[in-house]
C-alpha positions in Angstrom: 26.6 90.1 -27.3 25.4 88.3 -24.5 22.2 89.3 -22.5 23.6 87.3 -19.7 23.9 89.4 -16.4 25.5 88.6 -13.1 25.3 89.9 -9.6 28.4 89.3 -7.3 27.4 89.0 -3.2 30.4 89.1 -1.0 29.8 87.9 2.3 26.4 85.8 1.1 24.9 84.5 4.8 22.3 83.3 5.7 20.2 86.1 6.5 20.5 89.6 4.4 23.0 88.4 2.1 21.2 85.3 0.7 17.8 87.3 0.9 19.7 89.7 -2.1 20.7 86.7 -3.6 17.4 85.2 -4.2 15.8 88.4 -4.8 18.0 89.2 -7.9 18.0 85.5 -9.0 14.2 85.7 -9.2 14.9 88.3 -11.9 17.1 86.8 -14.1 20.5 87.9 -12.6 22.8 84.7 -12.3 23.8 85.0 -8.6 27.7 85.0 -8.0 27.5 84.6 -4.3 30.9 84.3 -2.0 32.3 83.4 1.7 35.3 82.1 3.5 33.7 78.6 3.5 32.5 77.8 0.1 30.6 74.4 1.8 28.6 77.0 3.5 27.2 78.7 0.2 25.2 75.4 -1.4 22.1 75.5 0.8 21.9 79.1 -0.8 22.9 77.4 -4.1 20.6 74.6 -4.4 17.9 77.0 -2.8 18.2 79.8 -5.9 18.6 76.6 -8.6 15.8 74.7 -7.5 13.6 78.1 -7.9 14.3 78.4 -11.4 17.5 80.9 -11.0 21.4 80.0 -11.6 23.9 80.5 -8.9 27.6 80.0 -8.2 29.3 79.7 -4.9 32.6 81.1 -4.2 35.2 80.1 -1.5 37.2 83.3 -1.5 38.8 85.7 1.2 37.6 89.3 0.3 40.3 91.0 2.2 42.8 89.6 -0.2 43.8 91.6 -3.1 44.7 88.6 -5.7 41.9 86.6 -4.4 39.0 89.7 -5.1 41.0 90.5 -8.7 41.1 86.8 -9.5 37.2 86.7 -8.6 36.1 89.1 -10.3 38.0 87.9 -13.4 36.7 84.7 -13.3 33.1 85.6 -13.0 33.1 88.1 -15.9 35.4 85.4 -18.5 33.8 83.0 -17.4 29.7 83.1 -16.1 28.2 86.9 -16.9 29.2 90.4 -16.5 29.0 91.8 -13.4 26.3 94.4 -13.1 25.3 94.5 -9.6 27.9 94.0 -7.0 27.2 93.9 -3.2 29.1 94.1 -0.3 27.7 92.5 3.0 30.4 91.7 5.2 29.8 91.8 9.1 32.5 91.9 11.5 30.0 93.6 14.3 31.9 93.1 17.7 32.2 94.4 20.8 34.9 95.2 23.4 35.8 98.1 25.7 38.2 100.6 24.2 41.0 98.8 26.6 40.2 95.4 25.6 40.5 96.0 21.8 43.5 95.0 21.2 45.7 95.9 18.1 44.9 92.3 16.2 41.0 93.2 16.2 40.6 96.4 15.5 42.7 95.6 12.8 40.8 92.5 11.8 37.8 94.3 11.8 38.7 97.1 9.8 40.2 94.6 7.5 36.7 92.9 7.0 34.4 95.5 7.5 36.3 98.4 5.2 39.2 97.1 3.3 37.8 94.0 1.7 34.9 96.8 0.5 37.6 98.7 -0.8 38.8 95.9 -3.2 35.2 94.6 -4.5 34.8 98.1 -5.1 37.7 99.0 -7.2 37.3 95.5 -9.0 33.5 96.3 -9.9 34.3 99.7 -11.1 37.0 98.3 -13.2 34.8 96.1 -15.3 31.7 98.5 -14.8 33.7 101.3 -16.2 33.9 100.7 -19.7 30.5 99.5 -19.9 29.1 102.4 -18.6 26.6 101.3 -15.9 26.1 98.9 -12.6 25.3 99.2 -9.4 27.2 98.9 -6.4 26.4 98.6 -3.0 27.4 98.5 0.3 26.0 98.0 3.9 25.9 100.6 6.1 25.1 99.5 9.6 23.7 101.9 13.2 27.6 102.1 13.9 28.0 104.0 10.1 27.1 107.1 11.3 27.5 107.1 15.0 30.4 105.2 17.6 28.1 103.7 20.8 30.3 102.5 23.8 32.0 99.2 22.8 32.4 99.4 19.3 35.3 101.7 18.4 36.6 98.9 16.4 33.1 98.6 14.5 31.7 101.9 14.4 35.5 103.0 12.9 35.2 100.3 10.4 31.7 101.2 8.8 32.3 104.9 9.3 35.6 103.8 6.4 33.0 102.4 4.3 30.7 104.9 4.7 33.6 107.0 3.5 34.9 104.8 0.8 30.5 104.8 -0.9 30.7 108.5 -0.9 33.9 109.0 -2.6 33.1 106.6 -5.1 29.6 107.7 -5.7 31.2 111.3 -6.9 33.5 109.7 -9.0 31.5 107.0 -10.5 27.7 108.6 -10.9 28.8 110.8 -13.8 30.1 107.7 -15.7 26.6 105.7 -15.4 27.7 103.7 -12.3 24.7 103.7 -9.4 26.6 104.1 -6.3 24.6 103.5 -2.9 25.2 103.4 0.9 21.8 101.6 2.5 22.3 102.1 6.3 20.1 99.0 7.9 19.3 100.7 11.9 17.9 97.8 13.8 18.0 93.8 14.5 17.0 91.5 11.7 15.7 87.9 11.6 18.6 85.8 12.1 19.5 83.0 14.3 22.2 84.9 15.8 19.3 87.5 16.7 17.1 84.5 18.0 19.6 82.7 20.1 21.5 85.4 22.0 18.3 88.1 22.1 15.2 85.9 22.3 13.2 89.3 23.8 14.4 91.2 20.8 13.7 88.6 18.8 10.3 87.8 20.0 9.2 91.3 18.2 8.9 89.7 15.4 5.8 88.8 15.5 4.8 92.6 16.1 7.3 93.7 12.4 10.1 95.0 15.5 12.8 93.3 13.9 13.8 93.4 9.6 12.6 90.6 7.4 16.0 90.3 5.4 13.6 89.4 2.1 12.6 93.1 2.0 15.9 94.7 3.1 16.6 92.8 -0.4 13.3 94.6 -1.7 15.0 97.6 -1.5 18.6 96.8 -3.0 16.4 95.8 -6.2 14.9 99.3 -5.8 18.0 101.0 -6.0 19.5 98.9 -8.6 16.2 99.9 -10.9 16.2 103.6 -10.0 16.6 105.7 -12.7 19.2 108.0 -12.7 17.7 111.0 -12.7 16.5 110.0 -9.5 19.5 108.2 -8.0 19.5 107.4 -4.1 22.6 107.3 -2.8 21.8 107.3 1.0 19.1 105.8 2.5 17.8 104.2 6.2 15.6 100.9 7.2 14.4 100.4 10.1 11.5 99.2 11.6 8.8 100.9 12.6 9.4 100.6 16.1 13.3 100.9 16.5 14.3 104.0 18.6 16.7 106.9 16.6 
């Protein structure tokens, strides 16, 4: 037996998705953390190694069936099983409903809902006969309502939002944590501090979300106990209008 643990980050940036990544490699979890461009991942690497933790970077296109399925494989012959497993991928864009064209919507739902599809099913696959793990995945404003602009977006993460609920009434009974964390606001990103520099400047008053303790709370729900199991839950800061 092997006490060896592993938690798998699809769509690892540089903001919320590293932030998880460092927080569970500061508790022993070897990180497993994934983009497009694997190039972009060792900053993140060498970052969680030269802390104390492990971490492996993964080049890999999540809305590809063989590619999730051949990840997923790999992690659990080859590094740790898989007892966390996050999905983080963006795909927030905006264009009026006569400017989406077929190609992004599509592309969007592809990134946004599908690709969570598949790390889904793959990380109840392996969870399953184990009989516990956590799996997560990030709700966004557009979750649970559209806003002008974002049919593409706000249909997407409403999918997802769909896909955690199903999944949570099949998989809670056999030990597996489902959760649905829906972040409501900007965070602290360079995309936030180059093209909203007023938004951004709230920082300094706690307006916009430190992604270290959005990943303060994915540790919470991974060490919930599951007689108190949270399923659905909102951040936002103190100050963001809902």
């Amino acid at each position: 037996m092997t006490d060896k643990k592993a938690i798998l980050v699809i769509g690892a940036g540089d903001a919320t998705g590293g932030a998880i990544a460092r927080r569970f490699a500061r508790e022993g979890y070897i990180a497993c953390v994934t983009r497009r461009d694997a190039d972009k991942l060792q900053p993140l690497v060498e970052q969680i190694r030269a802390a104390g933790g492990q971490a492996h970077g993964f080049g890999s296109d999540a809305r590809k069936e063989e590619e999730m399925v051949a990840l997923v494989q790999k992690i659990e012959a080859e590094i740790a099983p898989i007892e966390v497993a996050v999905f983080n991928i963006g795909a927030n864009v905006r264009f009026g409903i006569t400017e989406t064209t077929a190609r992004v919507y599509f592309k969007v739902w592809e990134m946004a809902c599908f690709a969570g599809f598949l790390m889904g099913r793959e990380a109840a696959r392996v969870m399953l006969p184990r009989g516990r793990g956590t799996i997560i995945f990030t709700g966004a404003t557009a979750s649970l309502r559209g806003r002008e602009g974002f049919a593409a977006f706000a249909g997407a993460k409403h999918g997802l939002r769909a896909l955690a609920q199903s999944m949570a009434r099949e998989l809670w009974p056999k030990g597996i944590h489902v959760a649905h964390p829906v972040i409501d606001g900007a965070i602290d990103t360079e995309f936030i501090r180059t093209n909203f520099p007023d938004r951004y400047a709230l920082k300094q008053q706690d307006g916009i979300l430190n992604p270290d303790h959005i990943a303060d709370l994915y540790w919470q729900l991974h060490q919930q106990p599951r007689d108190a199991w949270t399923h659905e839950t909102e951040i936002r800061p103190w100050m963001e209008s809902w």
